[in-house]
N, C-alpha and C positions, 0 to 999 in steps of 0.2 A: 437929863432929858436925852432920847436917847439922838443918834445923826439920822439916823434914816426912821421916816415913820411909816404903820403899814400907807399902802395904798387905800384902804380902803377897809373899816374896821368892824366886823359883823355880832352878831346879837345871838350870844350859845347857850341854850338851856340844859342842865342835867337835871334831871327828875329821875324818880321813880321808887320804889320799895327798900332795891336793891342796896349792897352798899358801893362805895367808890365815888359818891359825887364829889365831895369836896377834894378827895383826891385826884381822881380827875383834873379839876379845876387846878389842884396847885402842880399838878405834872404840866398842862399849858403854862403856867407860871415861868415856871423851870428853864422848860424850853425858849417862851421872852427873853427872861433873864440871859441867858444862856448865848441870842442875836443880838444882844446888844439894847432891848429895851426894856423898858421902866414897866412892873406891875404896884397893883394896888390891890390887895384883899381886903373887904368890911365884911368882919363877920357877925350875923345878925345872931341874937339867942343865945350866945355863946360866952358861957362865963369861966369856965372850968380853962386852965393853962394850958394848953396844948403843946405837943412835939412840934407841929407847924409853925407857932406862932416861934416858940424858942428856935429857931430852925431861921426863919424872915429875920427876927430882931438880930439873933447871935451870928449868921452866915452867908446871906443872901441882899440883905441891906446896906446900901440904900438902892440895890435897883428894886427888891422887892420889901414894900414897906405892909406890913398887916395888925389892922386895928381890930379888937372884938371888944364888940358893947353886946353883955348881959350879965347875971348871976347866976353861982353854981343851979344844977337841976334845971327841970323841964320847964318850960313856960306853961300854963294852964292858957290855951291858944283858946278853946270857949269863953272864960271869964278872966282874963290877963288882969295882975296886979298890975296898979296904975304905974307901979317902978320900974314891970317889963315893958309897960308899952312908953315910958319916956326914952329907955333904953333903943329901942327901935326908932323911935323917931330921931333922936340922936346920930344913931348910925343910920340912916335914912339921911339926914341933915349932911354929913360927912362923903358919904356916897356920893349926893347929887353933885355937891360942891368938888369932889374930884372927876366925876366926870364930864361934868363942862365946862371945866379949866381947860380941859386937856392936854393935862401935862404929861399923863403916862398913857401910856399904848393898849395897855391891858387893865381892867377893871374887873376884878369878881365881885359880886355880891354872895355871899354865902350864905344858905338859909334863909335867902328873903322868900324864896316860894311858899312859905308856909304862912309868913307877917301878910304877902298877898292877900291868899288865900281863905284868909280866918279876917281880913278887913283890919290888920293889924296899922296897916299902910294904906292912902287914898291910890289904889291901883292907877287909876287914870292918869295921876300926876309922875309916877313912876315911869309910864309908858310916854307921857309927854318928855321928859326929862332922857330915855332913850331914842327919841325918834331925832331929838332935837342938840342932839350930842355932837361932837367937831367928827368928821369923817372918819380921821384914823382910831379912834378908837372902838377897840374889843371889848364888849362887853359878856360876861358869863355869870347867868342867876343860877343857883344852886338849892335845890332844897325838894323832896316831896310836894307831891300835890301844886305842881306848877298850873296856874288856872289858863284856861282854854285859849282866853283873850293872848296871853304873853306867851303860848304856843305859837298862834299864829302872827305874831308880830315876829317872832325869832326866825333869824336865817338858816340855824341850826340847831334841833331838840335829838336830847340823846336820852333815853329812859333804862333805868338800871334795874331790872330784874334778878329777884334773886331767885338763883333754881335751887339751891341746895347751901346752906349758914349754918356754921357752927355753933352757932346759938342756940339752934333748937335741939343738939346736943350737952348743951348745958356748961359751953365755952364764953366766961363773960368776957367782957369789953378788956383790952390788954395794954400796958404802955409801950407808945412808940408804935400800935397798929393799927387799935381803936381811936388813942387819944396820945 
């Protein structure tokens, strides 16, 4: 736990096209970890092993701890196997219960904009569960298509645009940048 908690702990969304959100989010992390407090990443959807998570488990923990509940490949976000959407609600379960303990300063949810979104999660309860959170803590949702409603409840929306990606020159996904 960390000695000093913020004063006063805000509600930050990254959305958009673009890429950089989750990085984004773990550069805040970073920087917690970094003052002396405690983060927490859930990351929703996400099954595949990432650099991040090996990064939290092997070098960063225990201030920054990171859990991901899903399986390899894409969620089919229209008609979701009932095994991704236990998986969300799971991480959804995990989420809520760390942020209203509040024992860490910082909370990402990764990827839940999209579980939003697509009704994967009871929105309204998600926003109860932030409104109703201990003071100092930071909460940051991460994911495309962040819905209007959790726009205007955030203190901070930051949307990532992409102008120009290497992908559409035919650069696929890399270890250590993409994943």
């Amino acid at each position: 736990m960390a000695e000093t908690r913020l004063s006063r702990g805000l509600i930050q969304v990254y959305t958009g096209d673009g890429k950089g959100k989750t990085t984004c989010a773990l550069g805040l992390a970073l920087r917690a970890v970094g003052q002396g407090l405690q983060a927490y990443m859930v990351q929703f959807m996400k099954g595949r092993e990432t650099g991040e998570a090996r990064a939290a488990a092997g070098r960063l923990a225990p201030d920054l701890t990171l859990r991901s509940f899903g399986r390899p490949g894409l969620v089919n976000l229209r008609a979701p196997d009932p095994e991704d959407l236990a998986l969300v609600r799971e991480a959804w379960g995990l989420a809520r219960q760390v942020i209203l303990a509040g024992e860490y300063d910082l909370v990402i949810l990764d990827e839940i904009n999209l579980a939003l979104t697509f009704n994967l999660l009871a929105a309204e309860e998600v926003f109860k569960v932030l409104r109703d959170r201990p003071p100092w803590v930071e909460v940051v949702l991460t994911g495309r298509q962040a819905p209007p409603e959790l726009v205007e409840l955030a203190d901070l929306v930051t949307e990532m645009r992409p102008l120009k990606h290497y992908y559409e020159a035919g650069v696929q996904a890399r270890r250590g940048i993409e994943w």
